[in-house]
C-alpha positions in Angstrom: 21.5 -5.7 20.3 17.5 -5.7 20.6 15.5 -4.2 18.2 12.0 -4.9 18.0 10.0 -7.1 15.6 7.8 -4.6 13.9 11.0 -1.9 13.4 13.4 -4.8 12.4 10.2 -6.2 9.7 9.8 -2.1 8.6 13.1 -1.8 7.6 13.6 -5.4 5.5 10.2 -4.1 3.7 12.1 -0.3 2.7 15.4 -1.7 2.1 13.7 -4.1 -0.3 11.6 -1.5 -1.8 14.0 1.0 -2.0 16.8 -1.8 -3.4 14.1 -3.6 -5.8 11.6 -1.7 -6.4 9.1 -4.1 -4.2 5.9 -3.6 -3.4 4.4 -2.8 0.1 0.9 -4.6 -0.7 3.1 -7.6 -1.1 5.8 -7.4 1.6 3.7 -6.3 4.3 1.8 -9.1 4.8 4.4 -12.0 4.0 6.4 -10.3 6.9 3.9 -9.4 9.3 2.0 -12.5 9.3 3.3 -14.4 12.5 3.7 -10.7 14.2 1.6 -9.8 17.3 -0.9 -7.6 16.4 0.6 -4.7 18.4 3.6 -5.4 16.3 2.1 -5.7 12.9 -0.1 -2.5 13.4 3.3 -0.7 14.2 5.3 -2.1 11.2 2.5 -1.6 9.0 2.4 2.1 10.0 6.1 2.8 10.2 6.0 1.3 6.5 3.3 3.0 5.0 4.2 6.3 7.6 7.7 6.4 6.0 6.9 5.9 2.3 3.9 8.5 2.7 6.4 11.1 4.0 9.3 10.0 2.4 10.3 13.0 0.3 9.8 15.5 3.5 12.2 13.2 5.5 15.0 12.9 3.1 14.7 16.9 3.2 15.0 16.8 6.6 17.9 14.2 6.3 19.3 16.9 3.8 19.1 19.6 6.1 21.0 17.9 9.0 23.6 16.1 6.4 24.4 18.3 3.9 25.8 16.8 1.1 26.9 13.9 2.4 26.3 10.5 0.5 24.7 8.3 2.1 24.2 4.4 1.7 20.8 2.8 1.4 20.6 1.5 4.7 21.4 4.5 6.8 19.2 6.3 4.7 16.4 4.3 5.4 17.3 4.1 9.4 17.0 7.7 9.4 13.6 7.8 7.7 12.4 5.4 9.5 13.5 7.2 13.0 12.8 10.9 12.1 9.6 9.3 10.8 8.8 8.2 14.9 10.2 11.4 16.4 8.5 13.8 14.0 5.2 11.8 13.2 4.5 9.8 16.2 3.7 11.3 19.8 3.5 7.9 21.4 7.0 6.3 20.3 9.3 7.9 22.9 12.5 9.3 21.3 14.8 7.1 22.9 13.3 4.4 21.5 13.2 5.1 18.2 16.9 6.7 18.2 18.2 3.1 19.9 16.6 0.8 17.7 17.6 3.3 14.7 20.9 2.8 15.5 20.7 -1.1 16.1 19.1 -1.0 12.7 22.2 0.4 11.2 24.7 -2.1 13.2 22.6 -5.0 12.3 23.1 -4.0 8.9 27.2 -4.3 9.3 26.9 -0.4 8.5 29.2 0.0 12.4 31.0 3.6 10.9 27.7 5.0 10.6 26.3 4.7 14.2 27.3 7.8 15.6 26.6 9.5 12.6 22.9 8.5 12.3 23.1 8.9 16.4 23.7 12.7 16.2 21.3 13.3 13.8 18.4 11.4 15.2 18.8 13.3 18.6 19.3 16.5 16.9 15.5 16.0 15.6 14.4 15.0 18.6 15.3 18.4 20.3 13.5 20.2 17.3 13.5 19.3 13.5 15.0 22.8 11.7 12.6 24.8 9.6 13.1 23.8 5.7 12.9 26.9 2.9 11.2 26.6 -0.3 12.0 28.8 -3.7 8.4 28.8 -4.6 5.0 27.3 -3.1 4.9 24.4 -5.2 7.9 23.2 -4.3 6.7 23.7 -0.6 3.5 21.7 -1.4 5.9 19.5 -2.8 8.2 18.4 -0.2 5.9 19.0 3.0 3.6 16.8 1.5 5.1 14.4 -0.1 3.9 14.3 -3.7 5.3 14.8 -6.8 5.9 18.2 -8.4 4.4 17.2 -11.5 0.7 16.4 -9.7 0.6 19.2 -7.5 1.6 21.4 -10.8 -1.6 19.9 -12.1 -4.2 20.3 -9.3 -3.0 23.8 -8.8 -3.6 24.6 -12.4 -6.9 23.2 -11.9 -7.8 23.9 -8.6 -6.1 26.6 -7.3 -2.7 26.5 -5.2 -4.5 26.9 -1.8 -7.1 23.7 -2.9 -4.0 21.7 -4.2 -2.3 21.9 -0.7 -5.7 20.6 1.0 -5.9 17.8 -1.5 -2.2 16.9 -1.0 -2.8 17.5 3.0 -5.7 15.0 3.3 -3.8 12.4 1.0 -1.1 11.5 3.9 -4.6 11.4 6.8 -4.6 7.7 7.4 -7.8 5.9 6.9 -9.1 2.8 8.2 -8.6 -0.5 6.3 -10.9 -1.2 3.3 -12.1 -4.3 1.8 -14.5 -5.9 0.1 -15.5 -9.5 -0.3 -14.7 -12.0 -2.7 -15.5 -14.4 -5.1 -15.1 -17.0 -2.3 -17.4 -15.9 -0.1 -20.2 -15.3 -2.6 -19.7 -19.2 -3.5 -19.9 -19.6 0.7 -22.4 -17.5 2.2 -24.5 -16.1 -0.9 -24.7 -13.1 -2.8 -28.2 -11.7 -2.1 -28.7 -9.5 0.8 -25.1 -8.8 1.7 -26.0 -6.3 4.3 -23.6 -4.8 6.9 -25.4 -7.1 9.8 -24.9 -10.7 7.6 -21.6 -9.6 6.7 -21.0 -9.5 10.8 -22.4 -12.2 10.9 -20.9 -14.5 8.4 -17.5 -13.2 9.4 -17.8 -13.0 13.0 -17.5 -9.4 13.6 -19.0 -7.3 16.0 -22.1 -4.7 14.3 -20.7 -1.2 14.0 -17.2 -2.3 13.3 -17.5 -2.1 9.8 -19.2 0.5 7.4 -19.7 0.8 3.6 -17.7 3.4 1.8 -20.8 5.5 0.8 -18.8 6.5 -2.3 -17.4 3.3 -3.9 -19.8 0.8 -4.4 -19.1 -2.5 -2.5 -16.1 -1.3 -0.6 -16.4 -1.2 3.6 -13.6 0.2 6.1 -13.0 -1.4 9.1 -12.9 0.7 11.9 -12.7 -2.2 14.5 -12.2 -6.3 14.2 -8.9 -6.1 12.3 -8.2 -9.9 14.0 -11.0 -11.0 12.5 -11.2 -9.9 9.2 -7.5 -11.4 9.1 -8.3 -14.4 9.7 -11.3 -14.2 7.0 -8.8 -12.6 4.9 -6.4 -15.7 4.9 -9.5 -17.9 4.1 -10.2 -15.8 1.0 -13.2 -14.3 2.4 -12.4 -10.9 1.8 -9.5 -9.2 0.3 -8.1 -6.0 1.7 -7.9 -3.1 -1.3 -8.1 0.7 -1.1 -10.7 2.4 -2.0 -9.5 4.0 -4.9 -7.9 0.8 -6.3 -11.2 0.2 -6.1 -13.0 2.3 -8.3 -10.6 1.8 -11.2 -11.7 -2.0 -11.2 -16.1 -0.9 -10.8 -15.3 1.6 -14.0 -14.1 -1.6 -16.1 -18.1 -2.5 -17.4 -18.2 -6.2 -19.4 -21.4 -7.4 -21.1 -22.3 -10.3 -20.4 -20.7 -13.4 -21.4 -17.8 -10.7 -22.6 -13.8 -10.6 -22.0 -11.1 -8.6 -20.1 -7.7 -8.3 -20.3 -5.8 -7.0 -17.3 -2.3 -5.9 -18.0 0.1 -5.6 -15.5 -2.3 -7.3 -13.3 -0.4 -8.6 -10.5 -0.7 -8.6 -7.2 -4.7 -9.2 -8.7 -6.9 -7.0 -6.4 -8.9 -5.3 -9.7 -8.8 -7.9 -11.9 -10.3 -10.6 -8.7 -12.9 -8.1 -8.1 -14.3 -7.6 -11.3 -14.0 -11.4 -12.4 -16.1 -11.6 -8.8 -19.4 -10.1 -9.9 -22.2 -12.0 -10.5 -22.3 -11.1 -14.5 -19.2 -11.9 -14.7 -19.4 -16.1 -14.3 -19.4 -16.6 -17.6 -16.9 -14.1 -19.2 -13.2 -14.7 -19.9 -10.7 -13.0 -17.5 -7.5 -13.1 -18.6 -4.8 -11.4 -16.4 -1.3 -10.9 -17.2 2.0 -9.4 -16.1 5.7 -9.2 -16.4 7.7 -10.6 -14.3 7.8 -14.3 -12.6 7.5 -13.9 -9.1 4.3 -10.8 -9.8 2.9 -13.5 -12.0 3.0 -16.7 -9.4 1.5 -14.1 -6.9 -1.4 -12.8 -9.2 -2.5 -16.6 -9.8 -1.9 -17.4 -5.9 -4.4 -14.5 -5.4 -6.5 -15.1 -7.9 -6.8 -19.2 -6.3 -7.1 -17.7 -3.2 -10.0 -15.8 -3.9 -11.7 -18.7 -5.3 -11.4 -17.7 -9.1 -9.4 -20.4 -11.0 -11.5 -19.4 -14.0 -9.4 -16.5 -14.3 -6.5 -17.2 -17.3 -3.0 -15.7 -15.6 -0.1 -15.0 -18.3 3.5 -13.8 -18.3 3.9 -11.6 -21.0 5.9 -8.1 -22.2 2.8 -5.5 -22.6 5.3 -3.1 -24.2 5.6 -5.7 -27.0 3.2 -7.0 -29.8 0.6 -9.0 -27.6 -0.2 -13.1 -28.3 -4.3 -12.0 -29.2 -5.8 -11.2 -32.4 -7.3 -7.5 -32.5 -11.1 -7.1 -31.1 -10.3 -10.1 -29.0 -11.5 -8.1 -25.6 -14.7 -6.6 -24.9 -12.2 -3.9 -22.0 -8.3 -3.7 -21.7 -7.4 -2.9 -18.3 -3.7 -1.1 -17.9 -2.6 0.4 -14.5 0.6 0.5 -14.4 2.9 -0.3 -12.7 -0.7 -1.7 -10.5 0.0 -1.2 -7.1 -2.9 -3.3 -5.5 
């Protein structure tokens, strides 16, 4: 039974977020890191592919299954196939039906391999045309978003607007980043231009480009191997954009002090402790949980901030600080990045 690395690594991440509510940001690179790079730019879109569609393939899975309950795992072999067949031109359709099916036997679920079989090929010879009771709920499930968002941006923008904003959500962008704490204290903070960036990171000049819209964010349209490797050296820290500009809107005098709840994995609360005004604040950073909480202090170490004080605490319960303790309180939650 051969399935291939980056299918095999896609499905572990959805059965684990779909079993314990795990996070991609997290998963994805624990599992990808001794991939090739073919294979760990193919996990990393059938993951992200699957999730952003996710509600428009379990329609589809609907429409070919009927009622029929379905465990977890052949669930999530059936996204992950209809996701290739319907989404991606270049994966042939006998290879993602195989390896859909090996998915299900390596996960002992044997009864279910013709029945996940059928289905996969009877996508492949055309997916069946799905029927809405109003156009929200169509904006809903082609796109993936929930009802009670696209309800809002059609009451505010209009229902024609709302299905262009939904539409350009799922477009996949290239990688942003930005650099971190750790390379300030390396290579300097003044004159961080595109070409000394290349430079100090070894990257070819055009590969990257700054956001134009949130300050100190790039995208990487090329030298993904590179910006790994500065990645796992705490150079830079890959973060979307929009995570982002939630952190560049959290504005602390100086000498002030922020509290970030529900912190982990650290991606806002490491990029605001990483400005220059910020070296003599107090960042304290805080979540629930054990594990997010030995992961937001990993990342914050990693990024070269040890300043930044990491607690495990209950945010839904009377916090450990007296009031007017904090100059910002940060909550994004549940923080995905």
């Amino acid at each position: 039974m051969k399935i291939s690395p980056a299918r095999t690594g896609a499905f572990d991440i959805l059965a684990r977020i779909e079993g314990e509510n795990a996070f991609s940001s997290i998963l994805l690179p624990q599992v990808t890191a001794r991939l090739s790079d073919a294979d760990r730019n193919l996990c990393y879109e059938l993951v992200l592919g699957s999730l952003r569609r996710q509600m428009y393939l379990d329609a589809v899975i609907s429409q070919f299954a009927g009622e029929k309950k379905l465990d977890s795992e052949v669930r999530t072999a059936l996204r992950l196939g209809l996701f290739q067949i319907i989404f991606l031109d270049r994966v042939p359709a006998h290879a993602a039906i195989n390896e859909s099916v090996n998915l299900v036997l390596r996960s002992r679920k044997r009864s279910a391999r013709g029945f996940v079989n059928a289905i996969l090929r009877k996508a492949s010879a055309g997916v069946p045309e799905l029927k809405f009771e109003d156009p929200v709920g169509e904006i809903c499930v082609m796109t993936s978003h929930p009802r009670w968002l696209v309800s809002k941006w059609v009451a505010d923008f209009g229902l024609e607007a709302a299905a262009a904003i939904c539409t350009a959500n799922n477009e996949p962008v290239s990688p942003a980043f930005r650099l971190t704490s750790r390379y300030f204290k390396e290579f300097g903070r003044s004159e961080a231009t595109i070409e000394k960036i290349c430079s100090d990171l070894g990257l070819k000049i055009g590969s990257i480009r700054e956001s134009g819209l949130v300050a100190d964010c790039y995208f990487a349209d090329e030298g993904r191997k590179q910006l790994r490797r500065a990645a796992e050296k705490g150079y830079v820290y890959f973060q979307d954009a929009g995570s982002q500009l939630v952190a560049n809107a959290v504005q602390i005098r100086l000498g002030g002090s922020l509290l970030d709840l529900c912190a982990s994995p650290g991606g806002k609360v490491t990029k605001i402790a990483a400005q220059a005004e910020m070296s003599r604040s107090i960042c304290v950073a805080a979540d629930l949980s054990t594990s997010r909480v030995l992961n937001l202090k990993a990342n914050c170490n990693h990024q070269g901030l040890e300043s930044v004080d990491v607690l495990q605490l209950d945010a839904t319960r009377e916090l450990p600080f007296s009031g007017g303790s904090f100059d910002a309180v940060l909550v994004d939650a549940p923080c995905p990045g």
